[in-house]
N, C-alpha and C positions, 0 to 999 in steps of 0.2 A: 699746305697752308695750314694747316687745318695740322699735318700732321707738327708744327713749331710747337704748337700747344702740347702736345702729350710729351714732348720732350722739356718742355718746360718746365712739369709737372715731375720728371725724375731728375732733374738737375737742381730744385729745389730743394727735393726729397734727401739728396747729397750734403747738403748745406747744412740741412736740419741737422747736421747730428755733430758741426761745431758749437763752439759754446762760444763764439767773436762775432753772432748776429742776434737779432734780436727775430724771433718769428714771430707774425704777425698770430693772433688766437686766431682767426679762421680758418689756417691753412694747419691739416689733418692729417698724423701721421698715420701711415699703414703698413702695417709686419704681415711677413710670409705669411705665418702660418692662421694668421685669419682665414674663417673659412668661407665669409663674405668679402677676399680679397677686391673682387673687381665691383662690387657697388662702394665698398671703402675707397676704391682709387678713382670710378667717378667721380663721388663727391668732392674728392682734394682736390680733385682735375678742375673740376667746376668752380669750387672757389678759388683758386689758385690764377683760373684767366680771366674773373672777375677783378681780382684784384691788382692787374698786374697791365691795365690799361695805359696807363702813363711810363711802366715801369719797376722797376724797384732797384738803387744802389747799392742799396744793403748783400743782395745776390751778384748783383754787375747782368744785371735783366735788360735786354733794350726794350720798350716801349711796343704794345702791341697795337698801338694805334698810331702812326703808319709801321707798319713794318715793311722795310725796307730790302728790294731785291734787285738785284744789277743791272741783268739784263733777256729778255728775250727775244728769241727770233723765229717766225713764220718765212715757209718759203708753200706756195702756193701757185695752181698753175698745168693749164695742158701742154703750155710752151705755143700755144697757136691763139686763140681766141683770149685767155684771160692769165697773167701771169701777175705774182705778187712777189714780189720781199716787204718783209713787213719786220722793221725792229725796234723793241720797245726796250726803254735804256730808264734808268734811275726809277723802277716803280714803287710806288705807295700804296701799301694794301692795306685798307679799310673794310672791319665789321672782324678780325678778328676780338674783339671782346666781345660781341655780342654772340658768341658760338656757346652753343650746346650740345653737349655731351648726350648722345642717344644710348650709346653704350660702350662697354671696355671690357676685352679679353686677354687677360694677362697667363699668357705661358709660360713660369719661369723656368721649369723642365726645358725648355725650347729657345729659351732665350729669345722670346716673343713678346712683343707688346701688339694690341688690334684695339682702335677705336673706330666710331661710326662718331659722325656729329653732323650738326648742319646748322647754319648762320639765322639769328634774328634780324629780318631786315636786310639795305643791299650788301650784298658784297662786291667792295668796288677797287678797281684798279686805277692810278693815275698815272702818266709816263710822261717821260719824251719819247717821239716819232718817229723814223724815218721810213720812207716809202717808195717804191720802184716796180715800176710795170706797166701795165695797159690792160684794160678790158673793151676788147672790140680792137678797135683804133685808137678811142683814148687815152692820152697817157695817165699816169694818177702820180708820179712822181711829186715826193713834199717832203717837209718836215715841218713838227709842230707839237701840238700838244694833244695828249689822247686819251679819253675816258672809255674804262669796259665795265657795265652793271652787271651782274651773275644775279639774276632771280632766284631767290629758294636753294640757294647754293646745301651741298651736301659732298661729303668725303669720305673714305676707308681710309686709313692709315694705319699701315704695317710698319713698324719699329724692331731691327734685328737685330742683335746683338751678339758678339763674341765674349765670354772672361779669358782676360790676360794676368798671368803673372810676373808681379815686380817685386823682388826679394822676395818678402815673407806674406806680401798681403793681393789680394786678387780683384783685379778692376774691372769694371765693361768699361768694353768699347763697341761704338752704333758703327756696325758696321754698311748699313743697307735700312732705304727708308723706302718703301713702295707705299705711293698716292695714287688714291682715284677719286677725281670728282666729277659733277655732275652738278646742271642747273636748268632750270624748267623756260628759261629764255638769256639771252646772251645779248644785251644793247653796246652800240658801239659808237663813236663821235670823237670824231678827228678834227682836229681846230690848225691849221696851216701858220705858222708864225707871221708866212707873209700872203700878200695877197689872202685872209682866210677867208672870202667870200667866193673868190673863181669856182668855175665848172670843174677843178682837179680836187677840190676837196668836196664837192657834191658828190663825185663822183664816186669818189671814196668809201665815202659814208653810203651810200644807196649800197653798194655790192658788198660791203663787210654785211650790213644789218638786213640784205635780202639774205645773204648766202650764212646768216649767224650760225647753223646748224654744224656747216660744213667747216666754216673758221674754228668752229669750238673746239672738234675735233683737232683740229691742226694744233690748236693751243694747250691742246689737256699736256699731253706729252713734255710738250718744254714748259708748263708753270710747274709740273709737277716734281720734273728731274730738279729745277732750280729753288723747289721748297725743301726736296730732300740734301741738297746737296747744303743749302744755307743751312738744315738742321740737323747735319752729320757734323759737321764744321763746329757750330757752335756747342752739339752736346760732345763733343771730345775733349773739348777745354776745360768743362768739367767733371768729365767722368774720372779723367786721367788724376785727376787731384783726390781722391777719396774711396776708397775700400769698399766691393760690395758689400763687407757686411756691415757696413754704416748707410747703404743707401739704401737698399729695403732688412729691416731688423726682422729679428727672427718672430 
């Protein structure tokens, strides 16, 4: 999640050095060979996802307020007492603008990038549903609509990268995004399309938001693969168009 943002931040950095945009004054450029490179690249980071809430066409930025990811899937379960499939389809992720950058370690030796941040306010997830299993004897089988609040949310994001050459000039490519996050409570609420008042969506909701600790778990893994995967995707699009040495100056 968390890691979209810091690729934001060098995909912009990319753009800057056409002359067919126009760049906004608060967004800061930063060269190699600063020797405050990584509070230099906070600070652009910082402004860069302040300003980029709605968007910007000018880049072809989509909108970090929802940002938009496919799908995921929980599988949950002893196979005896409590078993779950749980799939969350068309999600809208709320509070990346309000993320703060705690800190950023830029390896260029390494072909590294390392941020810390953590969200002003909630961090929320909205979906569609679908649901299969039983706790006890109950069945919980639904579909509907699903909220997940992340308390105090916070993230690592590791950014890796390869240089490639094409002709005469040398590009990164992300080849590898490792996420880890973490949140100090995990709420859950599941709304059933039909029937949403039965005992199958009570049910639901009681064992997601007793067991939140153990869900969370189960969840880090697949939001995390499916942030990096949306932000390998989308930083290739444009890394692949512009020259490292236009994307960070000497």
């Amino acid at each position: 999640m968390f890691s979209y943002s810091v690729f934001v931040f060098l995909s912009v950095t990319i753009v800057l050095a056409t002359t067919a945009v126009t760049v906004p004054q608060t967004w800061k450029i930063c060269k190699k060979s600063d020797p405050k490179i990584n509070e230099c690249l906070k600070s652009s980071l910082q402004d860069i996802i302040r300003s980029l809430k709605s968007g910007n066409s000018n880049f072809d930025l989509p909108p970090l307020e929802p940002l938009l990811i496919e799908e995921i899937v929980l599988h949950q379960g002893n196979g005896q007492a409590v078993t779950l499939d749980l799939t969350l389809k068309k999600l809208n992720i709320y509070g990346l603008s309000k993320v703060v950058i705690d800190k950023v370690d830029a390896q260029l030796d390494k072909n590294m990038l390392t941020a810390n941040l953590h969200v002003e306010g909630d961090f929320k997830i909205i979906s569609d549903y679908t649901s299969k299993g039983k706790i006890l004897l109950l069945p919980i089988n639904g579909a509907g609509k699903s909220e997940l609040i992340l308390d105090n949310f916070k993230a690592k994001i590791v950014m890796k990268f390869k240089k490639v050459t094409k002709g005469d000039e040398t590009f990164y490519s992300n080849e590898k995004n490792d996420i880890s996050i973490d949140t100090t409570r995990l709420h859950l609420n599941f709304k059933r399309t039909v029937n949403a008042d039965d005992p199958i969506a009570k049910n639901l909701n009681v064992f997601l938001n007793e067991n939140w600790k153990e869900i969370l778990n189960e969840l880090k893994p697949a939001i995390s693969q499916a942030f990096g995967a949306a932000i390998k995707n989308f930083a290739n699009k444009v890394f692949s168009k512009v020259p490292l040495n236009k994307l960070l100056p000497a």
